[in-house]
C-alpha positions as CSV (number, residue, x, y, z in Angstrom):
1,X,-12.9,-11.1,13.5
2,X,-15.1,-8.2,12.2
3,X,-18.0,-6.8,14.5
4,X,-20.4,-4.0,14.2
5,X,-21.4,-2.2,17.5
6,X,-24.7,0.1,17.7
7,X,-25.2,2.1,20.3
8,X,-28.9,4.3,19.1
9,X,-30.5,4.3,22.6
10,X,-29.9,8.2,23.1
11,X,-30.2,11.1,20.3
12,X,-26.6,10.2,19.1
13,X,-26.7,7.3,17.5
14,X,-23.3,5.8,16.6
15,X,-21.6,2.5,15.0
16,X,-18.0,1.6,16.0
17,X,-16.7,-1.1,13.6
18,X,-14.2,-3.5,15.1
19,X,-11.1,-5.7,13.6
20,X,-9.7,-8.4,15.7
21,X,-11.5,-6.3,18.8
22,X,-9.8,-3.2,18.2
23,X,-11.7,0.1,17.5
24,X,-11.3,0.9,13.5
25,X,-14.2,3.1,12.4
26,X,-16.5,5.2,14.4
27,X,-19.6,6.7,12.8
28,X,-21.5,9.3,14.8
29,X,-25.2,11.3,13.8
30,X,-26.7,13.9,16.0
31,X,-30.2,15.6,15.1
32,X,-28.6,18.9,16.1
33,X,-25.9,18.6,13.6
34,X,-26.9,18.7,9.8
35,X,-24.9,16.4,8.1
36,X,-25.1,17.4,4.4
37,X,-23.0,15.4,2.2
38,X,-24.6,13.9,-0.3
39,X,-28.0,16.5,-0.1
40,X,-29.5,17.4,-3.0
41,X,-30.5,20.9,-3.4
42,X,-31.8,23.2,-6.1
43,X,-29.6,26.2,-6.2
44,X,-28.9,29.7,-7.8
45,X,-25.7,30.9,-8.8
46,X,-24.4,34.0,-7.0
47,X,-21.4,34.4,-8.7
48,X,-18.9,33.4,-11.0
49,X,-15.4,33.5,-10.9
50,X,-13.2,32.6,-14.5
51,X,-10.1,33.1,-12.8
52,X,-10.8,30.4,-10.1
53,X,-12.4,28.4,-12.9
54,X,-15.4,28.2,-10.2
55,X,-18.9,29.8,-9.4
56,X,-20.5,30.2,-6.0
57,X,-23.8,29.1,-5.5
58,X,-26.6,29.5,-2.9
59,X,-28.3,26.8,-1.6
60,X,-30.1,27.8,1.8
61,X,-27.3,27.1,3.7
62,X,-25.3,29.9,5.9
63,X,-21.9,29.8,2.9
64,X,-22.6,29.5,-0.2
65,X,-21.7,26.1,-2.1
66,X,-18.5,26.0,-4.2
67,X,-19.1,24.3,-7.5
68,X,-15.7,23.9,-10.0
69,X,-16.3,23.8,-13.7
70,X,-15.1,20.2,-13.9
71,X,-18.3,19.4,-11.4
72,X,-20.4,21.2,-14.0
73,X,-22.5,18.5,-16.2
74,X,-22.9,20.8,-19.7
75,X,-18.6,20.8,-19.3
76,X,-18.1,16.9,-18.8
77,X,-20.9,16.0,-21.6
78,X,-18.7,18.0,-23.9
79,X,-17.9,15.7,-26.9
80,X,-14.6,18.0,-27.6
81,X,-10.8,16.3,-27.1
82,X,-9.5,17.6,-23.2
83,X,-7.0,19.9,-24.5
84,X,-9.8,22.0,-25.9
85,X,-12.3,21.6,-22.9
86,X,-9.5,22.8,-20.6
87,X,-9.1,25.9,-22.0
88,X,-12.5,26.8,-21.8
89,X,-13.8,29.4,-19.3
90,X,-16.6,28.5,-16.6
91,X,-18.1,31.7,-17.7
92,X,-19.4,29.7,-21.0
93,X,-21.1,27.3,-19.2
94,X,-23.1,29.1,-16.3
95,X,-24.3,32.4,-15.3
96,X,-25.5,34.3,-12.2
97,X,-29.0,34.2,-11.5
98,X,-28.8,30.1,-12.9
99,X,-30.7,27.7,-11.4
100,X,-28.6,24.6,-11.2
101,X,-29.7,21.1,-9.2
102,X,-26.4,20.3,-7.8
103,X,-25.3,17.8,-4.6
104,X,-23.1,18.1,-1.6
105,X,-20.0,16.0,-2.0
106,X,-17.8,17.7,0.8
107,X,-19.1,20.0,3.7
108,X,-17.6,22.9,4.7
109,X,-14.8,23.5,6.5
110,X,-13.6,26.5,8.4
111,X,-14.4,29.7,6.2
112,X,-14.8,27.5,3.5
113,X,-18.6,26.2,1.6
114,X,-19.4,23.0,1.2
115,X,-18.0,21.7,-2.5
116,X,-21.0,21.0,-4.8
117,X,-21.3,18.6,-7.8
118,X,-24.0,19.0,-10.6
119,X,-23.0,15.4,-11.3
120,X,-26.0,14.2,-8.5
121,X,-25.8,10.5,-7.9
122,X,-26.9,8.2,-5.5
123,X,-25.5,5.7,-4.3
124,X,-27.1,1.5,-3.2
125,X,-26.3,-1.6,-2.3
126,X,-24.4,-2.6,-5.6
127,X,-24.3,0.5,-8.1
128,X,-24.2,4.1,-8.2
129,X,-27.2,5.8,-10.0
130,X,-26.3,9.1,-11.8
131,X,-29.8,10.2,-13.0
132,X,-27.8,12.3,-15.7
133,X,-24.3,10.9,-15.5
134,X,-24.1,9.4,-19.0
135,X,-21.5,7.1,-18.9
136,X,-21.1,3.3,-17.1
137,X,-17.9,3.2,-14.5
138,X,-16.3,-0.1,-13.1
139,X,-15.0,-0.7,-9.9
140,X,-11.0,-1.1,-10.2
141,X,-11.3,-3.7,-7.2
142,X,-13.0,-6.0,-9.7
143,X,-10.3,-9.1,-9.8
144,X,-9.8,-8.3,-14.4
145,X,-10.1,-6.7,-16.6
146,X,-12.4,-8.7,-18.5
147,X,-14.9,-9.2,-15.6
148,X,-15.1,-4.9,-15.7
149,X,-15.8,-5.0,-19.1
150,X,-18.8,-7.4,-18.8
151,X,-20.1,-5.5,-16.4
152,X,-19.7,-1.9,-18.7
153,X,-21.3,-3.6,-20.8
154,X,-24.4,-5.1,-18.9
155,X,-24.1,-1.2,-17.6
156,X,-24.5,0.6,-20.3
157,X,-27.8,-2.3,-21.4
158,X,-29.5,-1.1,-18.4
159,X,-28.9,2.8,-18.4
160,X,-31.9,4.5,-20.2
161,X,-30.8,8.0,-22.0
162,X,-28.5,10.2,-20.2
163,X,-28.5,7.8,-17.2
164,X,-25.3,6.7,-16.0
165,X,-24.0,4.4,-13.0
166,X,-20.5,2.8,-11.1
167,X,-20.8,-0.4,-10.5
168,X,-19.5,-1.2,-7.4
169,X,-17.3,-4.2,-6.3
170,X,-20.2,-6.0,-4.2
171,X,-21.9,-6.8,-7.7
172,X,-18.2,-8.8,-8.8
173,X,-20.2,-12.2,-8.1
174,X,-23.8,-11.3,-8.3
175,X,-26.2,-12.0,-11.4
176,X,-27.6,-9.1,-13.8
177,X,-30.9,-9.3,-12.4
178,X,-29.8,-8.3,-8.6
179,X,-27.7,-5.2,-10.2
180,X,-31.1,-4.1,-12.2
181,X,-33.2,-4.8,-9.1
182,X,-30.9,-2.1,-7.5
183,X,-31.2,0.1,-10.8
184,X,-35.0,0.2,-10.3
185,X,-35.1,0.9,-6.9
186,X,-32.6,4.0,-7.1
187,X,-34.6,5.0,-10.4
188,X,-37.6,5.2,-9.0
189,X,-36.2,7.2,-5.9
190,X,-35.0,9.9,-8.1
191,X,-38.4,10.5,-9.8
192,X,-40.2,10.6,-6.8
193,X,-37.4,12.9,-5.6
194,X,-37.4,14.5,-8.9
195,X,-41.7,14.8,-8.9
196,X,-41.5,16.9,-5.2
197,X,-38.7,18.7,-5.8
198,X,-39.0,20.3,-9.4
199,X,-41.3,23.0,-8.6
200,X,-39.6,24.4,-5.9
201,X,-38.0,27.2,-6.4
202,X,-34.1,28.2,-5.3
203,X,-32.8,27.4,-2.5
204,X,-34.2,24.5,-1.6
205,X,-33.5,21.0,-0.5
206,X,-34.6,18.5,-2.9
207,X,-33.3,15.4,-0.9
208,X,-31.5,14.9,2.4
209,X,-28.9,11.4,2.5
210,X,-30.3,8.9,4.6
211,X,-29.9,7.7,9.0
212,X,-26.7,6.1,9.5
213,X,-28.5,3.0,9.8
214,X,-29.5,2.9,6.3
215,X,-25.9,4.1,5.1
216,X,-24.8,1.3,7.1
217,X,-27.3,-1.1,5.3
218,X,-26.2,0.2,1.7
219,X,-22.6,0.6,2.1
220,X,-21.3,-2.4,3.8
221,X,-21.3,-6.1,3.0
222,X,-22.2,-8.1,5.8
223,X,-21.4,-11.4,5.1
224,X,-17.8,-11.2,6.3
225,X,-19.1,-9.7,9.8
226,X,-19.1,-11.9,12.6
227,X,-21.9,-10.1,14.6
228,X,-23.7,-7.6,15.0
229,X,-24.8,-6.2,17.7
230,X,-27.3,-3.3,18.8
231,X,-28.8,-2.0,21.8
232,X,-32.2,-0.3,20.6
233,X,-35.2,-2.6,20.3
234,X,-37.1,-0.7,17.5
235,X,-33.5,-0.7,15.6
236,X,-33.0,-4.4,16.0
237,X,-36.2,-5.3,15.1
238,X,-36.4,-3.2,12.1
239,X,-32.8,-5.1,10.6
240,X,-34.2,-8.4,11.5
241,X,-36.6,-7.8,9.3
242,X,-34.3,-7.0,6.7
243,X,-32.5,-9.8,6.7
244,X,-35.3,-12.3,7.0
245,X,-34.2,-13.4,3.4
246,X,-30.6,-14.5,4.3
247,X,-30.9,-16.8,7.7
248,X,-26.7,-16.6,7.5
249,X,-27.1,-12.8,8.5
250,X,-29.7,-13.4,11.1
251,X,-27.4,-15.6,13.2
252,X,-25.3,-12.9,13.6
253,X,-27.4,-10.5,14.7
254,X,-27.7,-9.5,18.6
255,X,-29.6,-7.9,20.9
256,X,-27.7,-6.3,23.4
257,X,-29.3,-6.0,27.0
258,X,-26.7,-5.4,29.6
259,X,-27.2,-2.5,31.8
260,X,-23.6,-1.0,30.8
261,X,-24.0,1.0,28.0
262,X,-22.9,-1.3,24.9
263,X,-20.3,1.2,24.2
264,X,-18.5,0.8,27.6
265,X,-19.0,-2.9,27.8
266,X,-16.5,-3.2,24.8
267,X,-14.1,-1.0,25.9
268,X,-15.4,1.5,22.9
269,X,-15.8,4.4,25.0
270,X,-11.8,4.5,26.1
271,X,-11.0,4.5,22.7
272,X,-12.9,7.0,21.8
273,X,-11.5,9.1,24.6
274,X,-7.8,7.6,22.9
275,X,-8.5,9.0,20.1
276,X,-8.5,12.4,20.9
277,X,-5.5,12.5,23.2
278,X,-2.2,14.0,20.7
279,X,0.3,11.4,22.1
280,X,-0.7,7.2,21.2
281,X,1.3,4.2,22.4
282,X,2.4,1.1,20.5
283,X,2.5,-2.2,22.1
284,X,6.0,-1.9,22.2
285,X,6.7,1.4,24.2
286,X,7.0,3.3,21.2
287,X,4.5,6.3,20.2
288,X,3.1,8.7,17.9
289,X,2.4,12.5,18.3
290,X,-0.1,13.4,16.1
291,X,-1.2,17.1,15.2
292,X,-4.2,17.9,13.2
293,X,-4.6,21.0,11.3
294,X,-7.4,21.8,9.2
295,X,-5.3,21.3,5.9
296,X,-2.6,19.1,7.1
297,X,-1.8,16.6,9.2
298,X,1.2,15.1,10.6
299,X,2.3,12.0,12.3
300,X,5.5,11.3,14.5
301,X,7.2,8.4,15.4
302,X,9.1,7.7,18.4
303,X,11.1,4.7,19.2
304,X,10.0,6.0,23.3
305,X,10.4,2.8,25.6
306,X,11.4,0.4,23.2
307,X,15.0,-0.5,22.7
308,X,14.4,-3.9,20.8
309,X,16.3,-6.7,21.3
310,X,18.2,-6.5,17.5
311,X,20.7,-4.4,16.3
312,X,19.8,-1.0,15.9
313,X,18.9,-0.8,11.9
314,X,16.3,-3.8,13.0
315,X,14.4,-2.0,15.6
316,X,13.7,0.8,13.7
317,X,12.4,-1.2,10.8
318,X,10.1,-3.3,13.7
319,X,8.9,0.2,15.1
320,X,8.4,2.0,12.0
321,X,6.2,-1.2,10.7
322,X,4.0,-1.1,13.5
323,X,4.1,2.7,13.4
324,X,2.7,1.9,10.3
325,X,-0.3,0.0,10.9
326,X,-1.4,2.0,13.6
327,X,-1.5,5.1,11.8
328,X,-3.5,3.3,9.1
329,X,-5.9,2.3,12.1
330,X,-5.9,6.0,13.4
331,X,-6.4,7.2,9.6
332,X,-9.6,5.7,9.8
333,X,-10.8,5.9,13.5
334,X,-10.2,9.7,13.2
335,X,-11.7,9.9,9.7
336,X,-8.6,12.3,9.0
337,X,-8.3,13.7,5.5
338,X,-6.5,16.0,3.5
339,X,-2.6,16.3,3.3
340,X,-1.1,13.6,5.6
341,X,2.8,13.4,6.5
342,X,4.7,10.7,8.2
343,X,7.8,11.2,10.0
344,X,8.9,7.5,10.5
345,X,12.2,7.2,12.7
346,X,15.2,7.3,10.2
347,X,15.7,4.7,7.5
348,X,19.1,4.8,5.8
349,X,18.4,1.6,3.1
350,X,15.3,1.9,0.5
351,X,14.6,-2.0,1.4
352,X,13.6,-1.1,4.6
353,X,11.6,1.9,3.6
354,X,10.1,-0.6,1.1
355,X,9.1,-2.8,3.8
356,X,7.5,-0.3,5.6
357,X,5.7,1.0,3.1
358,X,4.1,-2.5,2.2
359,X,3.2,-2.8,5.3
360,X,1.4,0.7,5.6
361,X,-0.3,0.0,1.9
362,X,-1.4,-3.7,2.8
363,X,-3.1,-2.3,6.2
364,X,-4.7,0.8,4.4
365,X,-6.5,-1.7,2.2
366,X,-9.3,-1.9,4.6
367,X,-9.7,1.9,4.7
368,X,-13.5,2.6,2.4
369,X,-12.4,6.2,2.1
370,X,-9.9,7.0,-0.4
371,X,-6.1,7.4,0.0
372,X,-3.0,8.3,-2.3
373,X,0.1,7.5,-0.9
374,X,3.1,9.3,-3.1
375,X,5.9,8.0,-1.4
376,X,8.8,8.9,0.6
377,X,10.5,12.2,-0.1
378,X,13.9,13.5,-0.2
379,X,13.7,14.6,3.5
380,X,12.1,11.2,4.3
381,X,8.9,11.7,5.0
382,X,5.9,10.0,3.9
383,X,3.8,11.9,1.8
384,X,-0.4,10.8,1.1
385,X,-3.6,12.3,0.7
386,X,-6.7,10.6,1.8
387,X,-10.4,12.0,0.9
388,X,-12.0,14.9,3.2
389,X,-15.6,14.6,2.9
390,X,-16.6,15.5,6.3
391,X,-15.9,16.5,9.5
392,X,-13.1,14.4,11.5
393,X,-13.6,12.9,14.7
394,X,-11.7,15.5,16.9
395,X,-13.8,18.0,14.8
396,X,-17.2,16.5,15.8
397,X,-17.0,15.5,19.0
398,X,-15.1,18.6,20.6
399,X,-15.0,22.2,20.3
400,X,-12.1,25.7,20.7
401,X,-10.5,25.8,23.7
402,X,-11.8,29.0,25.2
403,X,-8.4,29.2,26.6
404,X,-5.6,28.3,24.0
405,X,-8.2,29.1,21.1
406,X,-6.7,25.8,19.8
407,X,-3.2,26.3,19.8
408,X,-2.9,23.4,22.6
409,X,-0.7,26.0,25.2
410,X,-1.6,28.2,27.3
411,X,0.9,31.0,28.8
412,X,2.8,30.5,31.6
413,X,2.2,31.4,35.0
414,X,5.1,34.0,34.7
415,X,4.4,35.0,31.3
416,X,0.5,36.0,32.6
417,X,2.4,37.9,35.5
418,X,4.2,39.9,33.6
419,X,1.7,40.6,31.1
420,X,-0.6,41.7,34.1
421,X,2.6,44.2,35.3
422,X,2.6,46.0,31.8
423,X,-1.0,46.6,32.5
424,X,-0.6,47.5,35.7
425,X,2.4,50.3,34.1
426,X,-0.1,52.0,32.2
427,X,-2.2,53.4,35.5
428,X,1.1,55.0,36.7
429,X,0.3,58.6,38.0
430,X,-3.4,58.2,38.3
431,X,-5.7,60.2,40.2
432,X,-7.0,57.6,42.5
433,X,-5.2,55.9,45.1
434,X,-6.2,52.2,45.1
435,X,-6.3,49.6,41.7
436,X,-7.8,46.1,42.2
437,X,-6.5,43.0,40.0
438,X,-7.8,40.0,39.8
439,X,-5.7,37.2,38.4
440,X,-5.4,33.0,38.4
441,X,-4.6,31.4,41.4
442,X,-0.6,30.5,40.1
443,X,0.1,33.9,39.1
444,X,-0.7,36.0,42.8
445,X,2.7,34.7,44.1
446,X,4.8,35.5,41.5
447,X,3.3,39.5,41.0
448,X,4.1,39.4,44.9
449,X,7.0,37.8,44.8
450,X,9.1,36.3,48.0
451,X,7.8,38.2,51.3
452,X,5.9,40.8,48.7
453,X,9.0,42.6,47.6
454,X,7.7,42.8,44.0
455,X,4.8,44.1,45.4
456,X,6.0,46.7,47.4
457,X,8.4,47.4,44.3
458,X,5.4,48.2,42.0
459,X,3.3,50.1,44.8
460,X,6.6,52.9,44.7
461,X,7.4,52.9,41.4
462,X,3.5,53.1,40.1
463,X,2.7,55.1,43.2
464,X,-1.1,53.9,44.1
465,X,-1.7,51.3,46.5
466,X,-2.4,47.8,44.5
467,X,-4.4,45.2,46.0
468,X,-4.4,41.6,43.9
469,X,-7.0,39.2,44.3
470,X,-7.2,35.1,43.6
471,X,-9.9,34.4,40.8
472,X,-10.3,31.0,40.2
473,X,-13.0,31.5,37.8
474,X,-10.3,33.4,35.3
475,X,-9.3,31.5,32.6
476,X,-5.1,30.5,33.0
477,X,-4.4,33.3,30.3
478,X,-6.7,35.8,31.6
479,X,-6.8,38.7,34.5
480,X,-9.4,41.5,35.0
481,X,-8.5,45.3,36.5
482,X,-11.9,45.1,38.9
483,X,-11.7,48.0,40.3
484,X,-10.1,51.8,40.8
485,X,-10.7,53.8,43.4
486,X,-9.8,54.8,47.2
487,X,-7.9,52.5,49.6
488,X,-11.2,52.2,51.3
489,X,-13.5,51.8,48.6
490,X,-11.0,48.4,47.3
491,X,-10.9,47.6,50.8
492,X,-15.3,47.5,51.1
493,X,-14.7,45.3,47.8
494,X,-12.6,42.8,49.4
């Protein structure tokens, strides 16, 4: 059972996709956050680098975009063999002070720019247009080959001059005429685009990707949803009107008008709140620890409660395969990408790593984004990759700890009192008789130590008198030095 879930009542508007009632895919916009994959922009080159075989390029935004000469159309429209493009310089193709129209196919991250193509495209219900992509792709999912090469060929009938398109799986069973229909309609998009946007001059946005109700529109295929259901009047509305045409679709549309919020009433909001914890259970007592980094991220599996009821070799095999599927399932409800590792519980036979890994590729076939997964290495551990083209959901929804600054740990209670001791050592000898310190709650007992003899201690060897003072306003890692002065003076302060 496959279910789409909108919740657009407030200014964040997002869709949580569900498998058999469980939480796959969560898709989040906020006005306050500028989403800007798949932007258009006209751009000027600030600078190009040969040795990074890339040239920086600035397109209004606070980093400049990062555009590799493989992204750059005059290098893949080169009718040379690859051994000879290759060794050709970026330098030969672009220059600062350029003008280039290029598109956003991966925001930035960190310190990084976003990474721009100059290949722009845009993407509908059955094709890809690429207003200047000259060549027809095929969707690999397409059953043979000889179904892809009927569509090339229907493809490359319909492209007009240095037009280009993919044609996506969704069109595997359709007719010619509903793939041109979508031709049109994305043609005419770009001139209009194309008609505004010419005369502007660098930097400037040229077109911004659509609400995530119209992604949602193009990008899925409803008919093997069993409902859908939304909680916004004007939204629901607006797609029964769409799918006036197929009365299939309009039976499994709902409006929802509980007072819950939608989100709560199918237990979406928990699972959002899962999804950001480190540790996750399996059904079986068993559990991952997952830690995210901005390149990497890795995945631990524990055997935890479960013993099995097998021999030993058997339960591993059992916990590693449903290890397996969850992580696919948290792959996606994350939106994690980049490097990914997986440390399964030990596997001394290849069968059973086989098995696992089956079962880990036959889940990850519902994953839209795309994944690699390498295989197991010497040190047994699952290698993959899966796309990055935005930010992840721990990313989006949360922020630094002011705290940890996003190491996850703090330092100890003893390890603050000790720190606040050296400081303390550096005011030895002063002039004034009286230092106030302010530290967290935990930490005054353990600078005072039993009946204050580590306060007394410090008062003769550092010879001023030293008053300490519960914050709980101070951060766990933190203590302030408030004040120096007289005894009496601290004393007025307290």
């Amino acid at each position: 059972m496959k279910s789409f879930i909108f919740n657009m009542l407030t200014n964040e508007r997002r869709l949580a996709i569900l498998e058999n009632k469980k939480v796959v895919e969560i898709l989040i916009e906020r006005p306050q956050i500028n989403k800007i994959v798949g932007n258009v922009y006209k751009g000027k080159v600030v600078n190009v680098l040969p040795g990074m075989q890339a040239a920086f390029v600035d397109i209004g935004l606070d980093k400049n975009g990062f555009l590799y000469r493989d992204e750059l159309l005059s290098f893949q429209q080169l009718e040379e063999k690859d051994e000879v493009k290759k060794e050709k310089s970026i330098s030969q193709f672009v220059t600062v002070g350029q003008e280039l129209l290029v598109q956003v196919t991966k925001e930035g991250f960190g310190k990084k720019g976003p990474r721009l193509t100059e290949v722009v495209s845009f993407p509908g219900k059955y094709i890809v247009y690429m207003p200047n992509g000259g060549y027809v792709g095929v969707s690999k999912r397409m059953q043979t080959e000889d179904v892809r090469e009927k569509w090339r060929k229907i493809g490359e009938e319909l492209c007009v001059g240095k037009e280009g398109m993919i044609i996506r799986t969704a069109s595997e069973n359709l007719t010619e005429e509903n793939v041109a229909q979508d031709l049109f309609f994305l043609r005419k998009l770009w001139e209009d685009v194309w008609k505004d946007g010419k005369n502007l001059k660098p930097p400037s946005l040229i077109y911004e990707d659509k609400s995530i109700l119209e992604k949602v529109m193009r990008d899925f295929d409803f008919d093997d949803l069993d409902e859908i259901v939304i909680d916004s009047m004007d939204e629901y509305l607006l797609i029964k009107n769409m799918f006036q045409p197929y009365p299939n679709l309009l039976e499994k549309l709902r409006f929802y008008q509980q007072r819950e919020n939608i989100f709560s009433f199918y237990h979406i909001e928990s699972e959002l709140e899962k999804a950001l914890r480190r540790q996750v259970w399996l059904k079986s007592g068993a559990y991952l620890v997952i830690d995210q980094t901005e390149a990497l991220t890795v995945f631990d599996v524990n055997t935890g409660k479960y013993t099995g009821k097998l021999d030993l070799q058997e339960t591993i095999v059992k916990t590693n395969i449903d290890a397996a599927k969850e992580i696919a399932r948290q792959l996606r409800l994350r939106d994690i990408g980049g490097i990914i590792i997986i440390d399964f519980i030990d596997m001394k036979s290849d069968k059973d790593k086989q098995t696992v890994l089956n079962a880990f590729n036959q889940t990850l076939k519902n994953d839209r984004t795309k994944t690699n997964v390498v295989g197991f290495t010497g040190l047994g551990l699952l290698e993959m990759t899966r796309k990055k083209a935005r930010q992840n959901l721990q990313d989006s929804v949360s922020t630094i700890c002011p705290a940890c600054f996003g190491k996850g740990k703090v330092f100890s209670d003893e390890a603050v009192a000790h720190k606040v001791e050296r400081a303390l050592w550096e005011y030895k000898g002063m002039d004034n008789e009286a230092l106030l310190v302010e530290v967290p709650a935990n930490v005054v007992p353990i600078l005072k130590g039993p009946k204050d003899k580590n306060l007394i201690r410090l008062q003769t060897v550092l010879h001023y008198q030293l008053f300490i003072k519960e914050n709980e306003k101070l951060a766990p890692n933190d203590f302030e030095i408030r004040f120096i002065g007289s005894i009496e003076e601290v004393e007025q302060r307290l």
